[in-house]
C-alpha positions in Angstrom: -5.9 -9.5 21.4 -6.1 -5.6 22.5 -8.0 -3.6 19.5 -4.8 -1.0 19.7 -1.1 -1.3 19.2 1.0 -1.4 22.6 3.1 1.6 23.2 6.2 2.4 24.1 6.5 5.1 26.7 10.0 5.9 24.8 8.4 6.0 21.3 6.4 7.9 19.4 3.3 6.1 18.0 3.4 3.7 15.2 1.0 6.3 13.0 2.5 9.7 14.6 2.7 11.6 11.4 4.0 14.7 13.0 7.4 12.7 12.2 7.5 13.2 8.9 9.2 15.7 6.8 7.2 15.2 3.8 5.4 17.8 1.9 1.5 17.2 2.4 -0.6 16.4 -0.8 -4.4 17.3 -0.3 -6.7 14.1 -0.4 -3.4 11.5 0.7 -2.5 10.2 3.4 1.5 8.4 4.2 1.5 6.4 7.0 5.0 5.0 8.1 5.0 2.0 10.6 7.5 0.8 13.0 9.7 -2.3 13.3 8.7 -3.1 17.1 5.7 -5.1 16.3 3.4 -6.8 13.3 3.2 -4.6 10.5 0.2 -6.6 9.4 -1.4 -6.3 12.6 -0.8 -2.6 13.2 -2.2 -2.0 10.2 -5.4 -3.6 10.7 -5.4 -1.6 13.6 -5.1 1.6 12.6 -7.5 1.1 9.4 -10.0 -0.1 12.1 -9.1 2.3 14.9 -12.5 4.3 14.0 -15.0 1.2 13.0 -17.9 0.7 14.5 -17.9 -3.0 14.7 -22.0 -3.7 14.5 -21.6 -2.5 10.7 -19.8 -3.9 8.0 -15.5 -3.0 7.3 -16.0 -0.4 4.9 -12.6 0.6 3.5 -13.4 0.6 -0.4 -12.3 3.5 -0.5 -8.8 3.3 0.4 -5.8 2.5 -1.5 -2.9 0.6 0.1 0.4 0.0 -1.1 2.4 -3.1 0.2 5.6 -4.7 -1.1 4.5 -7.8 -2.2 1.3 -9.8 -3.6 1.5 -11.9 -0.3 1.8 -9.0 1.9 -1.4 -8.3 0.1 -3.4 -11.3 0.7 -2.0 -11.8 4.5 -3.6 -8.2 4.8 -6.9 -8.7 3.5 -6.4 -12.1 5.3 -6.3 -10.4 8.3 -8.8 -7.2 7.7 -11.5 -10.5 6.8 -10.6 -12.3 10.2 -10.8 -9.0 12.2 -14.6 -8.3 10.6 -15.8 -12.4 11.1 -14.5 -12.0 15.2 -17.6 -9.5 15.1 -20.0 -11.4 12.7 -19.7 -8.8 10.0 -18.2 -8.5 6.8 -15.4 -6.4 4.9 -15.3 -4.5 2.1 -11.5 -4.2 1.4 -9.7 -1.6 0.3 -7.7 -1.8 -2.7 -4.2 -3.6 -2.4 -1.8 -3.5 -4.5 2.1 -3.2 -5.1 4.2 0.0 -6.6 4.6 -1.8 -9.1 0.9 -1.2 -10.5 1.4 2.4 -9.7 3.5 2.9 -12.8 2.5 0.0 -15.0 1.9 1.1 -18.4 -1.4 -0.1 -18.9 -2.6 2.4 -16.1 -0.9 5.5 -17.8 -3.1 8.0 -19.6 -2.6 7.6 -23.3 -1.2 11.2 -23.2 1.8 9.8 -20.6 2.2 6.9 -23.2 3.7 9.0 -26.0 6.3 9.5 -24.0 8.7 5.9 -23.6 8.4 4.0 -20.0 12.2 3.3 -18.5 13.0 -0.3 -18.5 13.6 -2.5 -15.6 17.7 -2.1 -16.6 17.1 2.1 -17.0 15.4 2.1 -13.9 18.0 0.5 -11.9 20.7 3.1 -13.5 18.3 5.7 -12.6 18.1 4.6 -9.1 22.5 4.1 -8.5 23.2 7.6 -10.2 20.8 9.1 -7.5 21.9 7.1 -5.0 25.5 8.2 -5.7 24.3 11.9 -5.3 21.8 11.7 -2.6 23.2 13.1 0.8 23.3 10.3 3.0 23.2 12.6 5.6 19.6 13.8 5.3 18.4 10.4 5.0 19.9 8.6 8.2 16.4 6.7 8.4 17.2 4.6 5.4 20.7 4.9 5.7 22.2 5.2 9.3 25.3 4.4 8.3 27.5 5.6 5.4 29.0 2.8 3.3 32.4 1.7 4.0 32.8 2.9 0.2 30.7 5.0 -1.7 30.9 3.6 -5.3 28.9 2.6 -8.2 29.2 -0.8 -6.9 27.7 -0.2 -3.7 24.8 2.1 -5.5 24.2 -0.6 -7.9 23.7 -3.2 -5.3 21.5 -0.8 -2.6 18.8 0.1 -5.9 18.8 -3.6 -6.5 17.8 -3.6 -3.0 15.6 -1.0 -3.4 14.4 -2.4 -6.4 13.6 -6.0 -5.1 
């Protein structure tokens, strides 16, 4: 197993960030990966890319976002195999889904006086702003436009978004 992604002479690299159009925040880091190969795997890569293997996996101080619990374990999963192939040990970083980013109980108390949306508000949120987003400047997550633009299509792409 090579310690670094394959790539493509055609595409840009898995962790190019000069890609995206994002505003930078100070002190974070986005990293977008690619559909040609194991997200898993790529993603070991690159958080090892720098690792000097006769010391431990130190990445405690990292905070990864994944879609699901299980994408969570097969990650660490993996981090923990990629440390034991060279008779160390990881310190993993912390995993979790976007769904702890906004869970209540990790609000300040000051953020709590105001009401948290519901699951139901959040999906109406999410189809009114996907009826006025302009498809166009988000061909990435949308390359094609819906044969019909309509509040039944925008309810069923944030329950998609929302899954």
């Amino acid at each position: 197993m090579p310690d670094s992604p394959k790539q493509s002479h055609n595409q840009p690299s898995l962790f190019d960030e000069s890609h995206s159009s994002q505003t930078k925040v100070p002190g974070i880091t986005r990293i977008f990966s690619g559909w040609n190969e194991s997200v898993i795997r790529n993603t070991v890569d690159h958080l090892t890319r720098d690792w000097d293997p006769s010391s431990p996996l130190d990445l405690s101080d990292a905070l990864l976002i994944v879609p699901t619990r299980n994408a969570g374990r097969r990650l660490r999963e993996t981090l923990a195999i990629r440390a034991a192939n060279h008779d160390t040990t990881v310190f993993p970083p912390l995993v979790t889904t976007p769904d702890f980013l906004i869970s209540p109980d990790r609000m300040p108390s000051v953020a709590l006086s105001n009401r948290v949306a519901s699951s139901q508000e959040t999906h109406w949120i999410w189809a009114a702003l996907l009826l006025k987003l302009p498809l166009k400047e988000y061909r990435r997550n949308f390359p094609v436009d819906p044969v019909e633009r309509s509040l039944r299509w925008a309810c069923e792409t944030s329950d998609d978004l929302l899954q």
